[in-house]
PyMOL Python script that loads the backbone (N, CA, C, O; Angstrom):
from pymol import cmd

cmd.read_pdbstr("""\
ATOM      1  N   UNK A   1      16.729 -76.606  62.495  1.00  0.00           N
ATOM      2  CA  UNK A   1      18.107 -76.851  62.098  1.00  0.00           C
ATOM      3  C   UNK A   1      18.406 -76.083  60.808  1.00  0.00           C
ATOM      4  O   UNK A   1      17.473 -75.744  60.079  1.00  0.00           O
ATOM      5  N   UNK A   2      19.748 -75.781  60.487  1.00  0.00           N
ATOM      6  CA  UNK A   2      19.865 -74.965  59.446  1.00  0.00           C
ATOM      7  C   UNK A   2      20.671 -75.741  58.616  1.00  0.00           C
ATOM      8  O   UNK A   2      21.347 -76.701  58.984  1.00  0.00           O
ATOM      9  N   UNK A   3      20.553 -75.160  57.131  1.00  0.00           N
ATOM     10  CA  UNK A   3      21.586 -75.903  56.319  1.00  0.00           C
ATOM     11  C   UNK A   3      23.037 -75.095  56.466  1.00  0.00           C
ATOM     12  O   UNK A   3      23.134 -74.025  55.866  1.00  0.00           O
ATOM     13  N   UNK A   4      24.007 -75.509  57.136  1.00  0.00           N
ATOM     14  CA  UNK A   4      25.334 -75.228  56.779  1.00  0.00           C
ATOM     15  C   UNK A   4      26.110 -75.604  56.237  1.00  0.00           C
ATOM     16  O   UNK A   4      26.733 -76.653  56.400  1.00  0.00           O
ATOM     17  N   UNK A   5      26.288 -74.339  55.030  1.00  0.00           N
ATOM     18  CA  UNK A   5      27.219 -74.396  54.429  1.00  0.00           C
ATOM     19  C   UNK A   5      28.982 -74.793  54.409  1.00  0.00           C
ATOM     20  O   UNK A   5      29.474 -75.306  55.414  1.00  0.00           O
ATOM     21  N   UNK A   6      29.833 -74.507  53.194  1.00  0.00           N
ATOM     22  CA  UNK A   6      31.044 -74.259  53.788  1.00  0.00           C
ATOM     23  C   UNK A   6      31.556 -73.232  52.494  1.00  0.00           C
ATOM     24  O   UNK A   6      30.702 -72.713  51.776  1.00  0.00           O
ATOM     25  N   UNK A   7      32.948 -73.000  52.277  1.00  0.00           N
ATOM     26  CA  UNK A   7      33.042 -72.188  51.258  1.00  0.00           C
ATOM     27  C   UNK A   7      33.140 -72.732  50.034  1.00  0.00           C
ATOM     28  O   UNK A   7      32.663 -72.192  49.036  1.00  0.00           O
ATOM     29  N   UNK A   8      33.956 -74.176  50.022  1.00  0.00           N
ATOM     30  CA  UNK A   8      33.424 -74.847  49.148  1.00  0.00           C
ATOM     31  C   UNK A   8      31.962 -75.427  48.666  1.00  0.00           C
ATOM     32  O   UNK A   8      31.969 -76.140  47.663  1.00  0.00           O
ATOM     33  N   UNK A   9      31.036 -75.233  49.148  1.00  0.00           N
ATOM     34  CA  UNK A   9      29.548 -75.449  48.788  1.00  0.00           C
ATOM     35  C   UNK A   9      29.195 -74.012  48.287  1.00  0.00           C
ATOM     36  O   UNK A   9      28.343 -73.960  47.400  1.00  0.00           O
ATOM     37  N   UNK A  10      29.755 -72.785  48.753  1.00  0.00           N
ATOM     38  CA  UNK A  10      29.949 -71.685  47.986  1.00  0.00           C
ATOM     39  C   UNK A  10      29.816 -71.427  46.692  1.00  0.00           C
ATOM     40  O   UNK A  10      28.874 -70.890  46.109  1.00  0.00           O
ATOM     41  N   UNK A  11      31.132 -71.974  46.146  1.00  0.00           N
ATOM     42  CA  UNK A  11      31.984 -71.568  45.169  1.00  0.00           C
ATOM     43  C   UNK A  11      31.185 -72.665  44.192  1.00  0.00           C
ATOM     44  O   UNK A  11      30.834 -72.327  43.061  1.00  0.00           O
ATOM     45  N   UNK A  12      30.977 -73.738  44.610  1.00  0.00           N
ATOM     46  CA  UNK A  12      30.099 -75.055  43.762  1.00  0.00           C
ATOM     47  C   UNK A  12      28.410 -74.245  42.941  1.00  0.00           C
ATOM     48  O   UNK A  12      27.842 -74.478  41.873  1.00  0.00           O
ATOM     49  N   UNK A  13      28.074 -73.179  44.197  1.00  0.00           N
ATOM     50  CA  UNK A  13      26.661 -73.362  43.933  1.00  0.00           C
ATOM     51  C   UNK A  13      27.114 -71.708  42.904  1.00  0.00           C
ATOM     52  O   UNK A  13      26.423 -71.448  41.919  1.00  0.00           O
ATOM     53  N   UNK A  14      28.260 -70.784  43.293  1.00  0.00           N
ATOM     54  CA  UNK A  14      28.356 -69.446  42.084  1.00  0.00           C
ATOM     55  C   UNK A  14      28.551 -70.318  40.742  1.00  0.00           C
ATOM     56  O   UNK A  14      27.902 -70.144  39.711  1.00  0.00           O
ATOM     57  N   UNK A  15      29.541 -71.272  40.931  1.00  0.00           N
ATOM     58  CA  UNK A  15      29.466 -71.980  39.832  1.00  0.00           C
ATOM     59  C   UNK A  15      28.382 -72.559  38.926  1.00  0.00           C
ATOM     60  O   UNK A  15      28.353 -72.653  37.699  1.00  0.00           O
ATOM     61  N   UNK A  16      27.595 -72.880  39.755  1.00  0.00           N
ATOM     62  CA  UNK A  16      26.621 -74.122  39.166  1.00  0.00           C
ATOM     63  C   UNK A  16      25.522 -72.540  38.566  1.00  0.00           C
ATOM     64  O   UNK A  16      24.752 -72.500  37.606  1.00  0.00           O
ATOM     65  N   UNK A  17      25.725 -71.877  39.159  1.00  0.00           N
ATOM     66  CA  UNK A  17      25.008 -70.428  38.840  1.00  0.00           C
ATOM     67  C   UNK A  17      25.265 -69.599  37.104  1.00  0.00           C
ATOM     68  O   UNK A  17      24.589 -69.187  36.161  1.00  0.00           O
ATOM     69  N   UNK A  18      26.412 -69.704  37.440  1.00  0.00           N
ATOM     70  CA  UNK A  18      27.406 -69.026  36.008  1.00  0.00           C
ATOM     71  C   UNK A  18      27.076 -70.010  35.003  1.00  0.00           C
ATOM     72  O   UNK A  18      26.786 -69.550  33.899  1.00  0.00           O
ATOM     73  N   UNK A  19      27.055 -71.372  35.157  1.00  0.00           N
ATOM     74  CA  UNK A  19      27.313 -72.314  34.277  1.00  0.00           C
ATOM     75  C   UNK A  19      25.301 -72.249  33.570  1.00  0.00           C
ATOM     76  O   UNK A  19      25.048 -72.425  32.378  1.00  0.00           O
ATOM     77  N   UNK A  20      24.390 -72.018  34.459  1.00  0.00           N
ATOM     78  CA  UNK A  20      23.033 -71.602  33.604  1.00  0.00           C
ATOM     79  C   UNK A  20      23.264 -70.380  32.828  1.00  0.00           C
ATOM     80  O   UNK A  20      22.161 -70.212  32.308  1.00  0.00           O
ATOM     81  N   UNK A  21      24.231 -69.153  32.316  1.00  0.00           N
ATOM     82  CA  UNK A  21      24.297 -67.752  31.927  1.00  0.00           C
ATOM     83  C   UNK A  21      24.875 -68.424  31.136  1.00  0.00           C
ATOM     84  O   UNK A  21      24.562 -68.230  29.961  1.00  0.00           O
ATOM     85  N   UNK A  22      25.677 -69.216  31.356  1.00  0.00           N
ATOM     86  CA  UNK A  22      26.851 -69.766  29.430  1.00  0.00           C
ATOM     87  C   UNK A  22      28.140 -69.199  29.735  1.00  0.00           C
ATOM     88  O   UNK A  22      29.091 -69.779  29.211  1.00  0.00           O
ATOM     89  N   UNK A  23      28.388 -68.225  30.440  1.00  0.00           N
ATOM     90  CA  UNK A  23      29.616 -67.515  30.785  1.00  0.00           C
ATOM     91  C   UNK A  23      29.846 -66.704  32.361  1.00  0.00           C
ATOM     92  O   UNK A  23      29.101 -66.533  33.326  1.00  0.00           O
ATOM     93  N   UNK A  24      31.046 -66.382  32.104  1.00  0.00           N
ATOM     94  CA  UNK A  24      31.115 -65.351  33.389  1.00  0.00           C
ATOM     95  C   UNK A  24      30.805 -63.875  33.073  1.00  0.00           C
ATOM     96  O   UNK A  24      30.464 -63.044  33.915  1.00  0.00           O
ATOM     97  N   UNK A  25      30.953 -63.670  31.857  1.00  0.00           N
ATOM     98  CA  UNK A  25      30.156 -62.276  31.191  1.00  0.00           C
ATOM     99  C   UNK A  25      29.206 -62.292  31.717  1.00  0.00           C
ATOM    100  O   UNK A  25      28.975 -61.423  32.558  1.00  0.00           O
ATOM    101  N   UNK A  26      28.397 -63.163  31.464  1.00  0.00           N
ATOM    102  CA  UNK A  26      26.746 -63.118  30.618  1.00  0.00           C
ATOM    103  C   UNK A  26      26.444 -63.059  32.206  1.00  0.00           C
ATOM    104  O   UNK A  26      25.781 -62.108  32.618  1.00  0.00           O
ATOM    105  N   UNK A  27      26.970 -64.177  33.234  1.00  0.00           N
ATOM    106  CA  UNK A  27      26.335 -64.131  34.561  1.00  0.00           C
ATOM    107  C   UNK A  27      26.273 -62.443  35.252  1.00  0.00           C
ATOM    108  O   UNK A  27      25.335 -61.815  35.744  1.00  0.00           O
ATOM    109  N   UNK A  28      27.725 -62.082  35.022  1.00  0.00           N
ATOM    110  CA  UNK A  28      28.118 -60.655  35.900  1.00  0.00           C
ATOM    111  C   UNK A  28      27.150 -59.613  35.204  1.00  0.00           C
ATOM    112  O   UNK A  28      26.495 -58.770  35.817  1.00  0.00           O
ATOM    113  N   UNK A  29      27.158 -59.817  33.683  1.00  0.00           N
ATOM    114  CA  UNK A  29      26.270 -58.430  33.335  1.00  0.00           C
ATOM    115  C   UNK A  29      24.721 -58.543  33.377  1.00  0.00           C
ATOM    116  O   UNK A  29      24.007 -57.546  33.272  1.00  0.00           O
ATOM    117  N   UNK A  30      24.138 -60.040  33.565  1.00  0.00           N
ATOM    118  CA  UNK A  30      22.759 -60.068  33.966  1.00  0.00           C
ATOM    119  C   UNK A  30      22.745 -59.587  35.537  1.00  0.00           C
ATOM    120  O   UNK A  30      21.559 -59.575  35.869  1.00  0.00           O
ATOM    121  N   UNK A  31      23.456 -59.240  36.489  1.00  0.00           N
ATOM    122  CA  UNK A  31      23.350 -59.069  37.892  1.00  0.00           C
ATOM    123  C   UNK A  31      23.885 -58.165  38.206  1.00  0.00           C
ATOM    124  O   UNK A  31      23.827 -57.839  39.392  1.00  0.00           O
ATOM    125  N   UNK A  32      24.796 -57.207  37.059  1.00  0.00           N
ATOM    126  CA  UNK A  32      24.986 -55.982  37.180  1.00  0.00           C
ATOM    127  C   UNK A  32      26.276 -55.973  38.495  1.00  0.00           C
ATOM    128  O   UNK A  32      26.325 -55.419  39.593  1.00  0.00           O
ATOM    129  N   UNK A  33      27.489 -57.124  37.535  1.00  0.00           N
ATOM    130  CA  UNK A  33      28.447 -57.029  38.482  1.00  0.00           C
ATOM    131  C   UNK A  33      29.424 -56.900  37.373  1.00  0.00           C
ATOM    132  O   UNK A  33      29.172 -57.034  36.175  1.00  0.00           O
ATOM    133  N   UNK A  34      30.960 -56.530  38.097  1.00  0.00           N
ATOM    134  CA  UNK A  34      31.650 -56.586  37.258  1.00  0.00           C
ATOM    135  C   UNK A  34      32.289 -58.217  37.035  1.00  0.00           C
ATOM    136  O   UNK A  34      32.202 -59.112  37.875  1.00  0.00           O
ATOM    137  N   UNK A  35      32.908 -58.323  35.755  1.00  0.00           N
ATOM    138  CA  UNK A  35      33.014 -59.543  35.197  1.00  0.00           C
ATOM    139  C   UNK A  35      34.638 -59.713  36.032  1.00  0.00           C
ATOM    140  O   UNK A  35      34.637 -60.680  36.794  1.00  0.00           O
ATOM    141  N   UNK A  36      35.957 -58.947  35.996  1.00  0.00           N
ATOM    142  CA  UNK A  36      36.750 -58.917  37.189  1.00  0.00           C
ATOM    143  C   UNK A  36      36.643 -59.613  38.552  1.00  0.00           C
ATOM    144  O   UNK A  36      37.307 -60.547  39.000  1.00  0.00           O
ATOM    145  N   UNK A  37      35.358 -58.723  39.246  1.00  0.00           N
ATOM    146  CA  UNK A  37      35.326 -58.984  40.183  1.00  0.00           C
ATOM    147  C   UNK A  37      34.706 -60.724  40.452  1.00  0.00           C
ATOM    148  O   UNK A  37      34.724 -61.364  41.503  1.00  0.00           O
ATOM    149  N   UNK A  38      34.292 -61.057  39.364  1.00  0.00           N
ATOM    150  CA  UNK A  38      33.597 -62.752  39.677  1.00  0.00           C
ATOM    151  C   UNK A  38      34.868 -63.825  39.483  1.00  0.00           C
ATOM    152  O   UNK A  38      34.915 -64.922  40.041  1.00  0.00           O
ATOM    153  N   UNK A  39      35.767 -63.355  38.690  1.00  0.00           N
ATOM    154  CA  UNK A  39      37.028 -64.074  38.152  1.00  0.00           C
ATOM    155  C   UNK A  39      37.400 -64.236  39.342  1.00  0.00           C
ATOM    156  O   UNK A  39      37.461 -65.284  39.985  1.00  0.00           O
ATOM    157  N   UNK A  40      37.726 -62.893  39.732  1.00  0.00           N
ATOM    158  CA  UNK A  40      38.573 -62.921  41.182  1.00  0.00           C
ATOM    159  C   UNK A  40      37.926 -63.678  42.157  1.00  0.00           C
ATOM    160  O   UNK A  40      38.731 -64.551  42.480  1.00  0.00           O
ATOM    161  N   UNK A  41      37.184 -63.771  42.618  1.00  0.00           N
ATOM    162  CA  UNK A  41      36.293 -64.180  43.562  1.00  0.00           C
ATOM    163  C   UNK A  41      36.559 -66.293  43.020  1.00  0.00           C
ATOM    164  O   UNK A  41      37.240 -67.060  43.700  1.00  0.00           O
ATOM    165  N   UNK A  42      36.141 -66.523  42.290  1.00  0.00           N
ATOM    166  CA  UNK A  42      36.748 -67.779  41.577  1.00  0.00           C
ATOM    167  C   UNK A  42      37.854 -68.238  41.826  1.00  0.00           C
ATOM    168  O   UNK A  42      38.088 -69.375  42.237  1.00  0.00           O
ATOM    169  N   UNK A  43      38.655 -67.349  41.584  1.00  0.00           N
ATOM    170  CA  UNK A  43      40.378 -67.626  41.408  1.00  0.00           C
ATOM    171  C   UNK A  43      41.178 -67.393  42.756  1.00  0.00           C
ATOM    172  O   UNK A  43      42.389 -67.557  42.905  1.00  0.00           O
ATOM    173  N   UNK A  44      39.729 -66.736  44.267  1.00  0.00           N
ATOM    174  CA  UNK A  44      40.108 -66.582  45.122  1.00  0.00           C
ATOM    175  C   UNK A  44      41.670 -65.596  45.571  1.00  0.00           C
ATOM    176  O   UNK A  44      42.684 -65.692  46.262  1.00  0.00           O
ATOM    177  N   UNK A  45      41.022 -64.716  44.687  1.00  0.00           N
ATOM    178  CA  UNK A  45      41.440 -63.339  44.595  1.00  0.00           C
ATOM    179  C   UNK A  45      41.400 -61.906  45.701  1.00  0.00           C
ATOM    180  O   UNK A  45      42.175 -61.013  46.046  1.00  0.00           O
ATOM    181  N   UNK A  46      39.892 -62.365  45.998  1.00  0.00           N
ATOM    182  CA  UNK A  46      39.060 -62.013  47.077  1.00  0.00           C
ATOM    183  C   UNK A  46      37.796 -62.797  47.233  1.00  0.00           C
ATOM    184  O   UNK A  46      37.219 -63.621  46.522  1.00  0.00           O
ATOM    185  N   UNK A  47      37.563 -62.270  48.387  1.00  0.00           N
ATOM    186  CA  UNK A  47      36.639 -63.116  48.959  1.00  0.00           C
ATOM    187  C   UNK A  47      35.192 -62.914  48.398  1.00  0.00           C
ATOM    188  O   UNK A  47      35.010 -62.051  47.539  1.00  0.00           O
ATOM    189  N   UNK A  48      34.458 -63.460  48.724  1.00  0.00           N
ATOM    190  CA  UNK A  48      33.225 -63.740  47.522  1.00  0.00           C
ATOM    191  C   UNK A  48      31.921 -62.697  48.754  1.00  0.00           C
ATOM    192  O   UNK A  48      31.451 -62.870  49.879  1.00  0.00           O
ATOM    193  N   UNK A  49      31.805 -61.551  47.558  1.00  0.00           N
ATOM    194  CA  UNK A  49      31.231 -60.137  48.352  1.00  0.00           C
ATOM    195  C   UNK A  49      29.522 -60.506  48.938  1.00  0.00           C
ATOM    196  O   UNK A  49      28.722 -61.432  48.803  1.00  0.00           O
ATOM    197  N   UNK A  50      29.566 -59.168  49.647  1.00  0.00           N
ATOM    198  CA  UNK A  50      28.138 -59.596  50.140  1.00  0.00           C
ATOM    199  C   UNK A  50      26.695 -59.454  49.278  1.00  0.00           C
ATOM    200  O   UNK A  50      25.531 -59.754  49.546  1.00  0.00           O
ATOM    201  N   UNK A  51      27.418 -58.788  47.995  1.00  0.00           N
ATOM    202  CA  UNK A  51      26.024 -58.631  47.037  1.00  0.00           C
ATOM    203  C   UNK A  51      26.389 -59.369  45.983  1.00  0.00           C
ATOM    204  O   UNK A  51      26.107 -58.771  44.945  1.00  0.00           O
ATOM    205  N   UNK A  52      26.878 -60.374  45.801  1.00  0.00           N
ATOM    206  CA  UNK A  52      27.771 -61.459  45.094  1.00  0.00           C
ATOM    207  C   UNK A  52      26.929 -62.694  45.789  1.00  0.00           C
ATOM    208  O   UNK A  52      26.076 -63.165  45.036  1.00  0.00           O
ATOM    209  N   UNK A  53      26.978 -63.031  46.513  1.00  0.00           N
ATOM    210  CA  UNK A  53      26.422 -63.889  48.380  1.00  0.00           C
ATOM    211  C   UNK A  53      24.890 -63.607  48.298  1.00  0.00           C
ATOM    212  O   UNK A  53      24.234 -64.555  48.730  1.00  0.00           O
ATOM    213  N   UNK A  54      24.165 -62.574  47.866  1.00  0.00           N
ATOM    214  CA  UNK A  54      22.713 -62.142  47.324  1.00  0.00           C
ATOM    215  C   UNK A  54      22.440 -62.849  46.416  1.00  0.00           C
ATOM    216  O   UNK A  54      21.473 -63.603  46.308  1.00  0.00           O
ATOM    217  N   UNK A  55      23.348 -62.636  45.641  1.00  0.00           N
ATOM    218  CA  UNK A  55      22.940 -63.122  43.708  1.00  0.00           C
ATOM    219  C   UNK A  55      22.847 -64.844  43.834  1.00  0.00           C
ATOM    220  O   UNK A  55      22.004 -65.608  43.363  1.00  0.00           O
ATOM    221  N   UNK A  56      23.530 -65.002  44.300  1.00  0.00           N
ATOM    222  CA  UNK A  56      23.332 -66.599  44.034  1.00  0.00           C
ATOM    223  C   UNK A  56      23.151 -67.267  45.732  1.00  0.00           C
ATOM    224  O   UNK A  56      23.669 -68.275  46.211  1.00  0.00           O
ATOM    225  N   UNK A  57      22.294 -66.350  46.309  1.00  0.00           N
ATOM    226  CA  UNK A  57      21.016 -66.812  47.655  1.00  0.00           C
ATOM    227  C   UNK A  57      21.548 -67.559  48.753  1.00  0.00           C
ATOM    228  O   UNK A  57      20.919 -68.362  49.442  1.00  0.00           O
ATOM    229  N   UNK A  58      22.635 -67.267  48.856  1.00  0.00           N
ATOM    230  CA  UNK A  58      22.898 -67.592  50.592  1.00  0.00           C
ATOM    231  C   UNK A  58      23.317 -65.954  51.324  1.00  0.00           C
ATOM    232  O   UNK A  58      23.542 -64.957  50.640  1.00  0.00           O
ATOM    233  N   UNK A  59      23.338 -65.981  52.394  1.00  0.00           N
ATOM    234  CA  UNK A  59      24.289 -64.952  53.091  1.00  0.00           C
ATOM    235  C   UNK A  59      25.250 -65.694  53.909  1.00  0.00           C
ATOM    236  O   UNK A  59      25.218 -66.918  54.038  1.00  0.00           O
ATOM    237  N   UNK A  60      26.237 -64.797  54.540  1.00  0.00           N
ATOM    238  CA  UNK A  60      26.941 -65.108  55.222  1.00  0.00           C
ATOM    239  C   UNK A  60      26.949 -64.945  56.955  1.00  0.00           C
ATOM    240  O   UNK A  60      27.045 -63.827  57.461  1.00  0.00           O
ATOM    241  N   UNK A  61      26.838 -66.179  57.779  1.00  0.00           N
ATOM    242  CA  UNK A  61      26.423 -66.406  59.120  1.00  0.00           C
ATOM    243  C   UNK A  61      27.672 -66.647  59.625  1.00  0.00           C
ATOM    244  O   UNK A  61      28.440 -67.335  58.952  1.00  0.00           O
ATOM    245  N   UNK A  62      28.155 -66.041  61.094  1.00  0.00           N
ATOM    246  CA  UNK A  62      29.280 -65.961  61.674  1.00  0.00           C
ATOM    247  C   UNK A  62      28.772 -67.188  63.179  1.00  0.00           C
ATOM    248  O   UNK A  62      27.643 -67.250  63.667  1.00  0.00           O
ATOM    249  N   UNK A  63      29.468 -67.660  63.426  1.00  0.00           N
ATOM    250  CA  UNK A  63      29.146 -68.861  64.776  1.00  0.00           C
ATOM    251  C   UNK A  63      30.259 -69.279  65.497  1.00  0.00           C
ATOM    252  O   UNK A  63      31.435 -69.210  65.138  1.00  0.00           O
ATOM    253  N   UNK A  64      29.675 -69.850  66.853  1.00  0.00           N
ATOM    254  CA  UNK A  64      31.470 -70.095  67.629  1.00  0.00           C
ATOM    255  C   UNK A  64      31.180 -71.469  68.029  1.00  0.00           C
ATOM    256  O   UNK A  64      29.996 -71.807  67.989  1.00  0.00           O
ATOM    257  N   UNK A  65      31.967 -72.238  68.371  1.00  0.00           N
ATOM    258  CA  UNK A  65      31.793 -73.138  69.047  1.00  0.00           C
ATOM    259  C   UNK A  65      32.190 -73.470  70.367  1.00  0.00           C
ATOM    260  O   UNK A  65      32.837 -72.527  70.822  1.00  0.00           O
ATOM    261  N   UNK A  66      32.094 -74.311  71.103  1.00  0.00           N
ATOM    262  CA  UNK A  66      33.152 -74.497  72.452  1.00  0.00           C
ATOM    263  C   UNK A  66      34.518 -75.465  71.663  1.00  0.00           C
ATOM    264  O   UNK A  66      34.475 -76.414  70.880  1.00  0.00           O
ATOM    265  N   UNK A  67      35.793 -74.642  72.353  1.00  0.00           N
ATOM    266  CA  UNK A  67      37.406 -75.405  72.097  1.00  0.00           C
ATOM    267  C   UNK A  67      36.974 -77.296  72.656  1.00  0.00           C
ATOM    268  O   UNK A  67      37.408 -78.281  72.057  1.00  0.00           O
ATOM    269  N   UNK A  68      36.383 -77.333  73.456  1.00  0.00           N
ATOM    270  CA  UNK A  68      36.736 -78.853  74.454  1.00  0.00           C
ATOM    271  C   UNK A  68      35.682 -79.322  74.492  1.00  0.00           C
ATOM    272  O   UNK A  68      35.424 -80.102  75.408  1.00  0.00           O
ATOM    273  N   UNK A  69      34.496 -78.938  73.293  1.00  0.00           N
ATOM    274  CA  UNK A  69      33.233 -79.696  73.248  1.00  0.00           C
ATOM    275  C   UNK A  69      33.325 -81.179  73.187  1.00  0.00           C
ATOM    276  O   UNK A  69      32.300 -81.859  73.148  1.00  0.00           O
TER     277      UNK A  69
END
""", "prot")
cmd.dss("prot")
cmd.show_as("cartoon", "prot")
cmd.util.cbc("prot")
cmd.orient("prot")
């Protein structure tokens, strides 16, 4: 069985991530991202990237279900 996520368990765990760095600086420039692009991603600006999705250890899994299960 797998753990599934959602996007809110996402955004909880970049958070809970940033919040060990002290900042959103300190997180983006220890991981060699831009500090922009994490705001945005936060502020749901855009969507939260796939080497963003690396840094703080999930990826992203696509799945279907049945309509009339």
């Amino acid at each position: 069985m797998t753990d599934r996520l959602d996007k809110l368990d996402a955004f909880r765990i970049l958070r809970e991530e940033i919040k060990k760095y002290g900042s959103q600086r300190n997180f983006a420039n220890a991981h060699d991202l831009r500090e922009q692009d994490v705001s945005d991603v936060l502020n749901s600006r855009r969507p939260i990237s796939p080497r963003l999705l690396t840094v703080i250890g999930l990826r992203r899994v696509e799945y279907f279900e049945r309509a009339n299960a």
